[in-house]
BALOBA-1460 file (C-alpha; in Angstrom, 3 decimals):
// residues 328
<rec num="1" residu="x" x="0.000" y="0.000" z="0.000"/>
<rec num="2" residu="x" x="1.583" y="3.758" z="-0.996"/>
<rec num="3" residu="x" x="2.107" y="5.952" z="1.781"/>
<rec num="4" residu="x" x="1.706" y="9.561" z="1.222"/>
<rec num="5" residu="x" x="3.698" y="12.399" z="2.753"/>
<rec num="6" residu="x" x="3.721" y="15.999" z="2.753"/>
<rec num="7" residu="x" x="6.814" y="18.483" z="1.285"/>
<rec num="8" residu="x" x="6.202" y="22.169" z="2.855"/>
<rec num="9" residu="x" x="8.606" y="25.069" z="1.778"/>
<rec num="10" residu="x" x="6.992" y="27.088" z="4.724"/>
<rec num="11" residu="x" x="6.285" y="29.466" z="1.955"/>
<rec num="12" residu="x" x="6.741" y="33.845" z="3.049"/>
<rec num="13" residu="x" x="3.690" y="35.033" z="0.997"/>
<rec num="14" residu="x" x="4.020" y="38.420" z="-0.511"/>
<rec num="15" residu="x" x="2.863" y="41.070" z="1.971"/>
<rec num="16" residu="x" x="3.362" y="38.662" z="5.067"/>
<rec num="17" residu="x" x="6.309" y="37.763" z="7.548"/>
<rec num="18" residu="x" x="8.168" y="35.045" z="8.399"/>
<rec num="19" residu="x" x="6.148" y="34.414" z="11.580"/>
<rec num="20" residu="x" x="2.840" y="34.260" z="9.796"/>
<rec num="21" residu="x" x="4.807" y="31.425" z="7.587"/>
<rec num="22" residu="x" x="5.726" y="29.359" z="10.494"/>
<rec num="23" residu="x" x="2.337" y="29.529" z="11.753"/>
<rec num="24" residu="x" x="1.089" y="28.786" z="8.686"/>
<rec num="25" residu="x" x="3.120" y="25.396" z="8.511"/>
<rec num="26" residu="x" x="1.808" y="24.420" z="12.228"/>
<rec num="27" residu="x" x="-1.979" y="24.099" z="10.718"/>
<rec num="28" residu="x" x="-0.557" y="22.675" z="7.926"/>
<rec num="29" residu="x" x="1.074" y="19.802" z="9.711"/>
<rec num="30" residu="x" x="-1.517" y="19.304" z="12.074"/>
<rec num="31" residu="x" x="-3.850" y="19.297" z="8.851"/>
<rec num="32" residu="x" x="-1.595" y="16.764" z="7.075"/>
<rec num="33" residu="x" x="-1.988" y="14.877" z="10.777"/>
<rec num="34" residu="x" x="-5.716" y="14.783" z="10.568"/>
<rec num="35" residu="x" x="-5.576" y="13.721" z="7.027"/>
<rec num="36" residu="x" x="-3.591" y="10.491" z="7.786"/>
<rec num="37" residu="x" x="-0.242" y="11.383" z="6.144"/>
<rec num="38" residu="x" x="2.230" y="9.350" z="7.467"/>
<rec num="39" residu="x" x="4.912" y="12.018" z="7.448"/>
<rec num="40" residu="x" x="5.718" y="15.976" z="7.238"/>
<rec num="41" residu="x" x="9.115" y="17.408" z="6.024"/>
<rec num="42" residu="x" x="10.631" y="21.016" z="5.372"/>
<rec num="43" residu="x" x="13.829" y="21.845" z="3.496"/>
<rec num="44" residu="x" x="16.553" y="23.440" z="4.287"/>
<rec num="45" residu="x" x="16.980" y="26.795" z="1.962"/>
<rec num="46" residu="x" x="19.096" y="29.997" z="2.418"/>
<rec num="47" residu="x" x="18.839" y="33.277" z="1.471"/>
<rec num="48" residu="x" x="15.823" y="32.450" z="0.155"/>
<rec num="49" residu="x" x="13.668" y="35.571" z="1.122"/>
<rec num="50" residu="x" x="10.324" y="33.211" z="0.326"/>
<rec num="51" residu="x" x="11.341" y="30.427" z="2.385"/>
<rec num="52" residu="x" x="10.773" y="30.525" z="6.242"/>
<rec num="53" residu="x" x="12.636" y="26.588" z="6.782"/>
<rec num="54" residu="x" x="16.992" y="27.939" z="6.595"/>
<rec num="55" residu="x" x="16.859" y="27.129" z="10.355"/>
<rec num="56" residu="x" x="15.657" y="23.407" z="9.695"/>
<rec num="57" residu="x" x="16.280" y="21.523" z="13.099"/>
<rec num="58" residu="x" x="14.020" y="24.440" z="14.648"/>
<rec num="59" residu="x" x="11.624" y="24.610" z="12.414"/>
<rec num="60" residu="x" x="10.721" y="21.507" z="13.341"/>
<rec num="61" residu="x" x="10.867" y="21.554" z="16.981"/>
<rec num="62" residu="x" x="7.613" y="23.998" z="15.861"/>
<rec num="63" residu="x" x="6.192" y="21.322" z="13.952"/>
<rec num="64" residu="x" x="6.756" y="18.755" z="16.356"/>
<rec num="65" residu="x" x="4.713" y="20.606" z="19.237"/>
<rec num="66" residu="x" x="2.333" y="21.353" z="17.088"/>
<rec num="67" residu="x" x="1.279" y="17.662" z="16.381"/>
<rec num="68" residu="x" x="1.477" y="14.191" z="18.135"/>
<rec num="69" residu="x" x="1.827" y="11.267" z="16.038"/>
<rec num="70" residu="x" x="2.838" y="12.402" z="11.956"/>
<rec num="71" residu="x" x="6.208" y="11.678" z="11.358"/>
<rec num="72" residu="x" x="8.434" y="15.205" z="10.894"/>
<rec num="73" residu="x" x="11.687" y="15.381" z="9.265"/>
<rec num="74" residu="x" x="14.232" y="17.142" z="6.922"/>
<rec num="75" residu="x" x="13.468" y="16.788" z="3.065"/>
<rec num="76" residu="x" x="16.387" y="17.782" z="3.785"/>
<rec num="77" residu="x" x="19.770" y="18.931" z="5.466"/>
<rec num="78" residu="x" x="22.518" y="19.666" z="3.090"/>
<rec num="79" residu="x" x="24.714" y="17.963" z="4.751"/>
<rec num="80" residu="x" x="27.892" y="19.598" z="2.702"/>
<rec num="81" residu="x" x="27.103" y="22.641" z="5.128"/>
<rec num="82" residu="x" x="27.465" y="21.376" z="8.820"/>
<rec num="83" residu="x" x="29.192" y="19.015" z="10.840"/>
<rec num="84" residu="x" x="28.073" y="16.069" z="10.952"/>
<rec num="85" residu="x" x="28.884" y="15.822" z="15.130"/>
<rec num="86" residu="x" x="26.675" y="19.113" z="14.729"/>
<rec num="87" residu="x" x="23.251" y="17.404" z="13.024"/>
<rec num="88" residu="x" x="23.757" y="14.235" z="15.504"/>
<rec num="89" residu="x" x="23.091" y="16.929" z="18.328"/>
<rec num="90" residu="x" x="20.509" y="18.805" z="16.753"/>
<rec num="91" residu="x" x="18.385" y="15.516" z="15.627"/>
<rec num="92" residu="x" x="19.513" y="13.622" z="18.752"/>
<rec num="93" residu="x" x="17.638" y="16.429" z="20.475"/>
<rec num="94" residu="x" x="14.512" y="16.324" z="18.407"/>
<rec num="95" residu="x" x="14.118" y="12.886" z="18.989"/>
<rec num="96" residu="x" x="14.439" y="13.138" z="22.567"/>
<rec num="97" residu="x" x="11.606" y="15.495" z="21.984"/>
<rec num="98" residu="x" x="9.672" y="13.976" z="19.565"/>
<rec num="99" residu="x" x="10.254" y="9.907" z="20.058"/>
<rec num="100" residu="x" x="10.158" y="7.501" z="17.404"/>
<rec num="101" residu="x" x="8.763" y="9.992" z="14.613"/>
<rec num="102" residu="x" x="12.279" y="11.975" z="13.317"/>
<rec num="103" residu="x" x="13.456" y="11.523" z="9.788"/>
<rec num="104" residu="x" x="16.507" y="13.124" z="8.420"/>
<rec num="105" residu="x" x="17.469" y="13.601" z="4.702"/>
<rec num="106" residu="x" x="20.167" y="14.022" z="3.497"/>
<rec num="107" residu="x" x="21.144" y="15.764" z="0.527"/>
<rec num="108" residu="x" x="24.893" y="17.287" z="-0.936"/>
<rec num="109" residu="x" x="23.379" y="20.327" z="-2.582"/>
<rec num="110" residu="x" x="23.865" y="23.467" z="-0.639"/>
<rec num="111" residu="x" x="20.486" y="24.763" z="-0.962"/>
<rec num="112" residu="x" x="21.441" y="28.207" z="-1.696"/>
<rec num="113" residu="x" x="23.716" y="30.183" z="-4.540"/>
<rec num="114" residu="x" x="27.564" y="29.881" z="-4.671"/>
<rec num="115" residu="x" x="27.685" y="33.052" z="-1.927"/>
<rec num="116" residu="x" x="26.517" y="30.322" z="1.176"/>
<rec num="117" residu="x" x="29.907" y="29.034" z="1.340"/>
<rec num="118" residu="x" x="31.522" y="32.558" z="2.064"/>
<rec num="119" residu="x" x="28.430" y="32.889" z="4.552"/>
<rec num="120" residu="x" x="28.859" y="29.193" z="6.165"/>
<rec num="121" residu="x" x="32.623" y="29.559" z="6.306"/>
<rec num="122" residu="x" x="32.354" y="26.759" z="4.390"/>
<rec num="123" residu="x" x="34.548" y="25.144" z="1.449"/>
<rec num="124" residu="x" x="31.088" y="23.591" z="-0.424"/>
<rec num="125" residu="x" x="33.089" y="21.767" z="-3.089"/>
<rec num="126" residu="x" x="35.560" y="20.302" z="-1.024"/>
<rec num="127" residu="x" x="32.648" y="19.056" z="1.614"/>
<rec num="128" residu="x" x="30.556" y="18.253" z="-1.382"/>
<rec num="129" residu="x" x="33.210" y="15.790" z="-1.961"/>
<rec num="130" residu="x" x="33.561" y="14.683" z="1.533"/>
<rec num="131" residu="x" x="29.396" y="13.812" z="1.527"/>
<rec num="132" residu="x" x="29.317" y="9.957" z="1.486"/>
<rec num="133" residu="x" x="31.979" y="9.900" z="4.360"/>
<rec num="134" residu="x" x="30.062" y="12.330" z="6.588"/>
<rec num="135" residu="x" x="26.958" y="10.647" z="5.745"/>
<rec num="136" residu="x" x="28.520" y="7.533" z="7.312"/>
<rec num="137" residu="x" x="29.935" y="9.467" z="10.238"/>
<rec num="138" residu="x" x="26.671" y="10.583" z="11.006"/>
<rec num="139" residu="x" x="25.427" y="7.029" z="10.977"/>
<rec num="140" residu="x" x="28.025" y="5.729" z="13.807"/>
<rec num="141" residu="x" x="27.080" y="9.078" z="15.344"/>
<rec num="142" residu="x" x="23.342" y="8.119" z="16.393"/>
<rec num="143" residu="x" x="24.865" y="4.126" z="16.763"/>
<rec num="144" residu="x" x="27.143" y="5.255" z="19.302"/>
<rec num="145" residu="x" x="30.171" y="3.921" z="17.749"/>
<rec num="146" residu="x" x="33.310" y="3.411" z="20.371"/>
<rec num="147" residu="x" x="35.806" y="4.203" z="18.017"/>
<rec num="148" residu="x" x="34.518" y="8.238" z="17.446"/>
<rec num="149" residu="x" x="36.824" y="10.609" z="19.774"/>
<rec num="150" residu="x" x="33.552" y="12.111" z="21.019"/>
<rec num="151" residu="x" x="29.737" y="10.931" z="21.280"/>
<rec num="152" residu="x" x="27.558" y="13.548" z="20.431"/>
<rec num="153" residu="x" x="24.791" y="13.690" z="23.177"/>
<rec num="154" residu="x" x="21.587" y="14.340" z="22.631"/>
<rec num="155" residu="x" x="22.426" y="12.173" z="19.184"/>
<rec num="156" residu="x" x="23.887" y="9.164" z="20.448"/>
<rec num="157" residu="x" x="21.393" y="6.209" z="20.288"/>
<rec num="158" residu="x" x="18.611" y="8.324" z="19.025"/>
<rec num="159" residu="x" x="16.641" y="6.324" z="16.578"/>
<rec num="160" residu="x" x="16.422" y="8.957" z="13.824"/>
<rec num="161" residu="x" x="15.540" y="7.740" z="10.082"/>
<rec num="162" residu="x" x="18.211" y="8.448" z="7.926"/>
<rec num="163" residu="x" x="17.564" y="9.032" z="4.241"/>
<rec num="164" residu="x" x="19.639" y="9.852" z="1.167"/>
<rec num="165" residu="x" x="17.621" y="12.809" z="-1.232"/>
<rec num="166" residu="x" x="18.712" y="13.013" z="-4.512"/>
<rec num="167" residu="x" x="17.927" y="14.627" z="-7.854"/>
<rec num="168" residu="x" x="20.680" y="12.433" z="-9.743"/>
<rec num="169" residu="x" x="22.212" y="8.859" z="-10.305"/>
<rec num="170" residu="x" x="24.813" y="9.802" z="-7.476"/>
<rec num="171" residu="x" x="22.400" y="9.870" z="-4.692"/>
<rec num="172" residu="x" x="20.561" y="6.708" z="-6.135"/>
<rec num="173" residu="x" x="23.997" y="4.860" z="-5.820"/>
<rec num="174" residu="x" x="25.480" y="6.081" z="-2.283"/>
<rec num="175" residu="x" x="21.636" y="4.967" z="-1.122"/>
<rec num="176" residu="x" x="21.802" y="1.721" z="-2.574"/>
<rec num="177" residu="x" x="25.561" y="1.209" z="-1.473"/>
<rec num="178" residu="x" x="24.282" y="2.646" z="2.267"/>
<rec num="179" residu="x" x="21.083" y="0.197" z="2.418"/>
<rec num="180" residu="x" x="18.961" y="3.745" z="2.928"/>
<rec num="181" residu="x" x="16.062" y="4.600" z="1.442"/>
<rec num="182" residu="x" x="15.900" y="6.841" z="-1.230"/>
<rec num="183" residu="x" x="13.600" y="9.779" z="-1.909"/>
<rec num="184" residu="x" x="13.780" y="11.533" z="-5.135"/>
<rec num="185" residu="x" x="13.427" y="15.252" z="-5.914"/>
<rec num="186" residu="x" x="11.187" y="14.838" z="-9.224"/>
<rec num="187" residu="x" x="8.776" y="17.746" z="-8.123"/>
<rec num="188" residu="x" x="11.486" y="19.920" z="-9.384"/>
<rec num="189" residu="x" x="14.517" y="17.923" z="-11.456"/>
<rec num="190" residu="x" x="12.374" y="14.743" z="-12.873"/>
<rec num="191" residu="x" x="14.840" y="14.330" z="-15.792"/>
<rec num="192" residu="x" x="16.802" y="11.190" z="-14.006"/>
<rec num="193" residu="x" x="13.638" y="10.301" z="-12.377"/>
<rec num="194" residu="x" x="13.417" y="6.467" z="-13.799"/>
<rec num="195" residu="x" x="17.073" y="5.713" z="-14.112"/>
<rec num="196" residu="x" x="17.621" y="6.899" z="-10.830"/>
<rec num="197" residu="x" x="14.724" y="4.553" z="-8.993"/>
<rec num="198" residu="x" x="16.285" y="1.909" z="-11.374"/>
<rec num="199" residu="x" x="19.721" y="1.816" z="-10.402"/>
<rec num="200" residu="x" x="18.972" y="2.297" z="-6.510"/>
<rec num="201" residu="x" x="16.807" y="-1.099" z="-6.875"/>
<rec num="202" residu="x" x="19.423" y="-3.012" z="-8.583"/>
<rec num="203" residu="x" x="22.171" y="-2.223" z="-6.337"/>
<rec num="204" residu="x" x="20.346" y="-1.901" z="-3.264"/>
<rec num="205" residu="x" x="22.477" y="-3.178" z="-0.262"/>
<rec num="206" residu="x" x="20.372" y="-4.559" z="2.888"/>
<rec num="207" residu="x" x="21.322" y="-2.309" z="5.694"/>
<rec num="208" residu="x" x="20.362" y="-3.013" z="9.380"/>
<rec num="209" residu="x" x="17.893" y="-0.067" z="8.878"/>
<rec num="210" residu="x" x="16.670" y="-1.520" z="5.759"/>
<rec num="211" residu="x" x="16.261" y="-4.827" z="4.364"/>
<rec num="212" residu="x" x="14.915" y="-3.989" z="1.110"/>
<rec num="213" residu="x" x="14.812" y="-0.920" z="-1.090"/>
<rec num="214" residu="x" x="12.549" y="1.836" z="-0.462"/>
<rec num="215" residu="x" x="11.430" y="4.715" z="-2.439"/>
<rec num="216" residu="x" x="10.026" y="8.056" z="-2.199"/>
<rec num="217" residu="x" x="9.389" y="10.201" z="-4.702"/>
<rec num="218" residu="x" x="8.037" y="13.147" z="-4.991"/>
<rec num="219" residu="x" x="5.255" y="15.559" z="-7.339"/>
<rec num="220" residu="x" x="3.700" y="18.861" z="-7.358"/>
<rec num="221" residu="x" x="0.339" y="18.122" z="-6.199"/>
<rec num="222" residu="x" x="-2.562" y="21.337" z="-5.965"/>
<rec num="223" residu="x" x="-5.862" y="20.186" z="-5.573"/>
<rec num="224" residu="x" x="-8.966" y="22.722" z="-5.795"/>
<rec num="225" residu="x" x="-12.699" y="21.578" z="-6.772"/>
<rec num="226" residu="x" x="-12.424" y="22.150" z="-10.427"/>
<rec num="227" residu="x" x="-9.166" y="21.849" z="-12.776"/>
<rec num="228" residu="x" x="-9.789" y="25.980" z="-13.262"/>
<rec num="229" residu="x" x="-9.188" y="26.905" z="-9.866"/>
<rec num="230" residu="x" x="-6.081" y="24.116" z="-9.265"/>
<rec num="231" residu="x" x="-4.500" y="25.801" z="-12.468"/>
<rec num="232" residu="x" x="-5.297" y="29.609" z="-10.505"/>
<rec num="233" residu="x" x="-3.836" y="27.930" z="-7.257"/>
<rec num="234" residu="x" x="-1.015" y="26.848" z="-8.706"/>
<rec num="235" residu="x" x="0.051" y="29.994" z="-10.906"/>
<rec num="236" residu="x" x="2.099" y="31.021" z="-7.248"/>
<rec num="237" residu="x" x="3.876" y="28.564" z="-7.545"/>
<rec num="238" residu="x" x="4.795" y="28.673" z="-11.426"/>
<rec num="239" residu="x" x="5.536" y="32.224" z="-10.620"/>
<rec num="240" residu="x" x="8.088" y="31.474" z="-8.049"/>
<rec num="241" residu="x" x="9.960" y="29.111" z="-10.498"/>
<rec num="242" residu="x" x="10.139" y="31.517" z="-12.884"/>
<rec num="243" residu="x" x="11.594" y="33.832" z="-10.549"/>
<rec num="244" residu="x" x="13.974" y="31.570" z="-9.203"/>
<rec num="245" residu="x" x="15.317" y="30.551" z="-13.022"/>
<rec num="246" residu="x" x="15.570" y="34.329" z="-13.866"/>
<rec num="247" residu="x" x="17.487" y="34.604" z="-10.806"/>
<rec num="248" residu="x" x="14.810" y="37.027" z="-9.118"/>
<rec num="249" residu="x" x="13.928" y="34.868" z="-6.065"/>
<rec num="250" residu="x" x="10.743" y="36.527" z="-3.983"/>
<rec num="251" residu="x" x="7.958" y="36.327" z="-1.639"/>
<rec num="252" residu="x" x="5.463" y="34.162" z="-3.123"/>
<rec num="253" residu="x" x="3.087" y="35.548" z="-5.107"/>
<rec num="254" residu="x" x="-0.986" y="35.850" z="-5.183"/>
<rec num="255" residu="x" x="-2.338" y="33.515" z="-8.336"/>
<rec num="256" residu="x" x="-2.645" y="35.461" z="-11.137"/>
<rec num="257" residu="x" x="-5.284" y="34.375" z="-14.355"/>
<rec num="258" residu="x" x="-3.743" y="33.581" z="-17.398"/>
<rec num="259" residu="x" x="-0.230" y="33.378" z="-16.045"/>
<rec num="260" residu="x" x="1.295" y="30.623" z="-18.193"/>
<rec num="261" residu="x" x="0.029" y="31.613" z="-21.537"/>
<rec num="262" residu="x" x="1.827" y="35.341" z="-20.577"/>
<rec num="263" residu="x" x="5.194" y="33.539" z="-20.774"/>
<rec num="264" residu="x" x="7.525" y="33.837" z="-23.874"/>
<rec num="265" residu="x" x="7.846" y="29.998" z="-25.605"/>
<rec num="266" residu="x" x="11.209" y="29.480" z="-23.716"/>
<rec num="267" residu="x" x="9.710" y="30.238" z="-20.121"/>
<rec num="268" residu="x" x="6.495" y="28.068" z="-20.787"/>
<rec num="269" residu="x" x="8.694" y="24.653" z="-22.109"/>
<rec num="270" residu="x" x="11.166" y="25.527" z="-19.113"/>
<rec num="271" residu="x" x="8.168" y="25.345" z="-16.839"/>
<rec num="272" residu="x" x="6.383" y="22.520" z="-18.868"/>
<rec num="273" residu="x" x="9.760" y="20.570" z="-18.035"/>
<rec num="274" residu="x" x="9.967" y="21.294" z="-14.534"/>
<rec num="275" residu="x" x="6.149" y="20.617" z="-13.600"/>
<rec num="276" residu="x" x="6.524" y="16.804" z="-15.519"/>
<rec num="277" residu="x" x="6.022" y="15.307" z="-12.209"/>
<rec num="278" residu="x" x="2.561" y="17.140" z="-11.318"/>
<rec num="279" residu="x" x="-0.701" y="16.477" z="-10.683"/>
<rec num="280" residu="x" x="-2.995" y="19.718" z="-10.895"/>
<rec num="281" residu="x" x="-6.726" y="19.897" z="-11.134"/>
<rec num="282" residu="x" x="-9.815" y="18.390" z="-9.999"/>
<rec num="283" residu="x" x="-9.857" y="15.608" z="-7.483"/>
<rec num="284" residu="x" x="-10.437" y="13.197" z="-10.369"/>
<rec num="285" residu="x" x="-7.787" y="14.781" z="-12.939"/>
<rec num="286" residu="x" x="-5.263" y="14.824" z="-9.276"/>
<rec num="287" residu="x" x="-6.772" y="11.060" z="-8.634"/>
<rec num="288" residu="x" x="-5.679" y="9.804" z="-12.617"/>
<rec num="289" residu="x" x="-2.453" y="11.912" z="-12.373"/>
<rec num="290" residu="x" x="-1.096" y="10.924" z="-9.225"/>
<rec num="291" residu="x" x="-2.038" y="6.845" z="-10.101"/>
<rec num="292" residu="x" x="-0.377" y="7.826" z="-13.152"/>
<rec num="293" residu="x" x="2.805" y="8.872" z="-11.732"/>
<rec num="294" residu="x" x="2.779" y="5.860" z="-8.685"/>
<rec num="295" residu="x" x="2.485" y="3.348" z="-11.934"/>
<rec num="296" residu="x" x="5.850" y="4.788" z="-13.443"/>
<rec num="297" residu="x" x="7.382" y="4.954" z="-10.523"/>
<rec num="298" residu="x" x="6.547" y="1.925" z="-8.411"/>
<rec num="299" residu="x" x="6.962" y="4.398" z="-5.491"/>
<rec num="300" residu="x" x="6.713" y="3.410" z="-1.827"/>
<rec num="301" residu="x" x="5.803" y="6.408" z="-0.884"/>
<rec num="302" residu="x" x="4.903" y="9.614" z="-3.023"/>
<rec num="303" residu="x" x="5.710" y="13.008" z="-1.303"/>
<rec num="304" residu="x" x="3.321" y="15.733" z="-2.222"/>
<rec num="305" residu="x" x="4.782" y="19.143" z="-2.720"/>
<rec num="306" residu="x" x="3.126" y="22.830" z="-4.136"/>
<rec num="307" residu="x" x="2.532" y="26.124" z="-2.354"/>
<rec num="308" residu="x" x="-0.532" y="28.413" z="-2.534"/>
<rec num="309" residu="x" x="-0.632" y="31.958" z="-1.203"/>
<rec num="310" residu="x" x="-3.269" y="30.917" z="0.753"/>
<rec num="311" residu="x" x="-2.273" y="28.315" z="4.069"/>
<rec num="312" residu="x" x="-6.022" y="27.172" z="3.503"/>
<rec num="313" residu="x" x="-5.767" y="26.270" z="0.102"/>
<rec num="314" residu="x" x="-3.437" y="23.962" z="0.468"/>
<rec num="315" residu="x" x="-4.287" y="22.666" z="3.828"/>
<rec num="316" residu="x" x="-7.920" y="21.754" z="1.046"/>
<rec num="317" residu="x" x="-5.507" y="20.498" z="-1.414"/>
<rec num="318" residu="x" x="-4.082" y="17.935" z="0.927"/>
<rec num="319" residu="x" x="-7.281" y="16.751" z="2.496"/>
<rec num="320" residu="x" x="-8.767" y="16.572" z="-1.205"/>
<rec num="321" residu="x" x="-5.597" y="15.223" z="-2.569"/>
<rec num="322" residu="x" x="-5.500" y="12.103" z="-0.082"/>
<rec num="323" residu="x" x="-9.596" y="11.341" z="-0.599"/>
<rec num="324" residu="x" x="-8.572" y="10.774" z="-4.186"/>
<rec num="325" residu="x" x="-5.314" y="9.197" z="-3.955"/>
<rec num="326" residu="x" x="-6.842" y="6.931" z="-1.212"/>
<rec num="327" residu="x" x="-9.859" y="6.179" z="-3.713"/>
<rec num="328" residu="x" x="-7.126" y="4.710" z="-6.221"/>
């Protein structure tokens, strides 16, 4: 049986504040809760002046209090940016905090432009590099292992779900080599999508955490009662791509009518190519698309990402978007 899980950006709307997004993501979660998702992550962006999630490990801490039994996690820390000693602390707290419901993805990709490494005090390529060694450092962080010089507490023994995120063949590999599952970024780089989820099942190596392979994979989802107002929904969020590929990254916008056929050809197949892995409309168009994309993808798990400017559409999305996945 799929699972279904919930991707929030924790989205600063044009005209609000980064509180207001915070909150926003609360109701969300305990929406998503409610719902009977099985899980809730945020990302970990910088710089980003649309994106309320660049303190990750706190953001959640939010989330966590804010619901009781969804699983919360990171979709995902860039690990290339910390220490690893650093992430067993700040997970090893959260699941003192939360028990038995912490995930934490992991991902190389710094989540920001080339000027976060000046910022982190960070060499990104160099630590880029150093990713599937940290990843496993991490791992004998939360297992305790005797031979580390020093064991990172809270961290050490917490039972936190380690995953590797991915948009490419590498991830797919170090995931497979790893025995971790493997959730891949297709709401926004679906290009690799199938070769990826290919080669992670052919290599897959049984890990004590995992004895077989398991897959997320993730799509735009926006689900409104008629395929017109999903389309106005989801013009935010084509606007914020846009944006963000013209190098103009804002506050998420209100929908706007007619926003796709204003773009020039090149913008519209650019955002044609990115939205691949989406399922926009009507709960029956959203039902077909997203049975569509589990079919391809012989997911586990699909993770349902989008923003709206407004928190209640997509808390409606969700609730409409499970009825018709569920109805598959």
């Amino acid at each position: 049986m799929t699972r279904f899980a919930v991707l929030d950006l924790v989205p600063v709307v044009e005209g609000g504040s980064e509180g207001e997004a915070l909150a926003a993501a609360a109701r969300l979660a305990r929406a998503a809760e409610v719902f009977g998702y099985h899980r809730y992550w945020v990302a970990e962006h910088h710089g980003m002046p649309g994106i309320a999630s660049a303190a990750t490990a706190v953001t959640l801490a939010h989330i966590g209090h804010a619901t009781s039994r969804i699983r919360i996690g990171a979709g995902g820390i860039m690990l290339p940016n910390h220490s690893p000693f650093v992430i067993a602390e700040q997970f090893g707290t959260l699941d003192a905090l939360f028990p038995g419901r912490v995930d934490l993805g992991l991902g190389r990709a710094p989540g920001a432009d080339a000027r976060i490494g000046q910022m982190l005090r960070k060499d990104l390529m160099r630590s880029a590099d150093a990713f599937p060694n940290d990843v496993v450092e991490l791992r004998a962080l939360f297992a305790g292992d005797a031979r580390l010089p020093l064991q990172a507490t809270p961290g050490r023994g917490a039972e936190v779900e380690l995953w590797i995120l991915g948009s490419s063949l590498f991830g797919a590999q170090l995931a497979a080599l790893l025995g971790l599952p493997f959730a891949f970024a297709s709401h926004f780089a679906p290009a690799a999508l199938d070769q990826a989820l290919a080669l992670y099942r052919e290599r897959f190596e049984p890990s004590p955490q995992l004895t077989a392979p398991y897959v997320m994979a993730a799509i735009n989802v926006i689900a409104a009662a008629t395929d017109e107002e999903a389309r106005y929904l989801a013009s935010s969020m084509d606007q914020a791509f846009v944006a963000l590929r013209s190098g103009t990254p804002g506050r998420l916008k209100p929908p706007l009518a007619g926003y796709r056929e204003s773009l020039p050809p090149s913008a519209l197949a650019m955002l044609e190519s990115f939205r691949e892995a989406s399922a926009i409309g009507s709960p029956e168009t959203v039902r077909a698309a997203i049975g569509a994309f589990r079919d391809r993808t012989r997911a586990d798990e699909l993770i349902f990402a989008g923003s709206t400017f407004d928190p209640s559409a997509r808390v409606r999305s969700l609730e409409l978007a499970i009825e018709a996945a569920q109805g598959l």
